[in-house]
N, C-alpha and C positions, 0 to 999 in steps of 0.2 A: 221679144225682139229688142235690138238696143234701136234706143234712138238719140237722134242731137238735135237740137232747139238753139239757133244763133240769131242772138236777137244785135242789131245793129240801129243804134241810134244817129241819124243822119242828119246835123242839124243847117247844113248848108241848104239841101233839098227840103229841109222841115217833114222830114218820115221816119218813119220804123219800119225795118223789114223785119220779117221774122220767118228763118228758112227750117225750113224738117228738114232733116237728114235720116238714113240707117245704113244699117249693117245687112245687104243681102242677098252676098256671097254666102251659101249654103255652107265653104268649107273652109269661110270665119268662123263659126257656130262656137268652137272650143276654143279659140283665141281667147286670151288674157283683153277685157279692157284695155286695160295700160299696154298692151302688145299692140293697136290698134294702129294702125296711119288716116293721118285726113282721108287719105284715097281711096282708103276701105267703107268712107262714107260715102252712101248714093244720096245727091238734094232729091227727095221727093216733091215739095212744093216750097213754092214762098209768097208771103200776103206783106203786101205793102200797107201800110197806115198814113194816114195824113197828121202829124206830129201834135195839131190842133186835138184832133180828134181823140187821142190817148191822151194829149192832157188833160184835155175836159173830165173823159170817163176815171181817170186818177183820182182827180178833186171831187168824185161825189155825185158827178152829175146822171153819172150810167154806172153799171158795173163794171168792171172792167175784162172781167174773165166774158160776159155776155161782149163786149165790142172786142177782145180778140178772135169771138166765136168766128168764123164766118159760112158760107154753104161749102166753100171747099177744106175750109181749116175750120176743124172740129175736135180739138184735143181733147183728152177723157179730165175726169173730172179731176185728180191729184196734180196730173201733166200740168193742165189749166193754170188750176191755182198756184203752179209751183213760176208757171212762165209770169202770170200777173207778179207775182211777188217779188222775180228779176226786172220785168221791166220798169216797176217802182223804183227797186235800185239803180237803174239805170238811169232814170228820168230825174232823181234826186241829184244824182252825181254830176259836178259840173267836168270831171277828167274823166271816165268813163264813160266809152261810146258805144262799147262794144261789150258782149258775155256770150256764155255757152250754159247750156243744161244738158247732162246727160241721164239720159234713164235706160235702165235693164230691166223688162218686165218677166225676165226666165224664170222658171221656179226653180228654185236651188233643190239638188238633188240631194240624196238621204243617203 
């Protein structure tokens, strides 16, 4: 499955959102990536964070892959750690507010 991970740092409202997206039109399946439109992405979910909160978990205080976890948003273990490691970047950067991650979990065929 492709997926998108838009993580937006909101520092008026003091949150993070972080939205799942996919792909899942059955007859995208053979589309190119790079062929892809925003529209071909469906939002599956989005979790909001309290901006405190992720800062805290950044500095040490939690982990921070465990307080993106939540009961509805549960990304697998690589997802995870790849979104914790954007939203550092994000949280370091004083001009970035905003990133994307895309992952393709298809087996490449032979």
């Amino acid at each position: 499955m492709r997926q998108k991970y838009q993580m937006i740092r909101d520092d008026a409202e003091n949150i993070l959102k972080i939205r799942e997206y996919a792909i899942i039109d059955k007859n995208l399946k053979n589309v190119a990536t790079s062929n892809l439109r925003e529209t071909d992405f469906f939002l599956l979910y989005e979790e909001i964070y309290d901006s405190s909160f992720i800062e805290s978990a950044i500095a040490g205080e939690e982990n921070l892959i465990q307080a993106l976890r939540t009961v509805n948003f549960f990304p697998v273990g690589d997802y995870a750690a790849e979104l914790a490691e954007a939203v550092m970047d994000l949280y370091d950067s004083e001009e970035q507010c905003q990133t994307e991650l895309f992952f393709d979990d298809a087996t490449p065929t032979v």
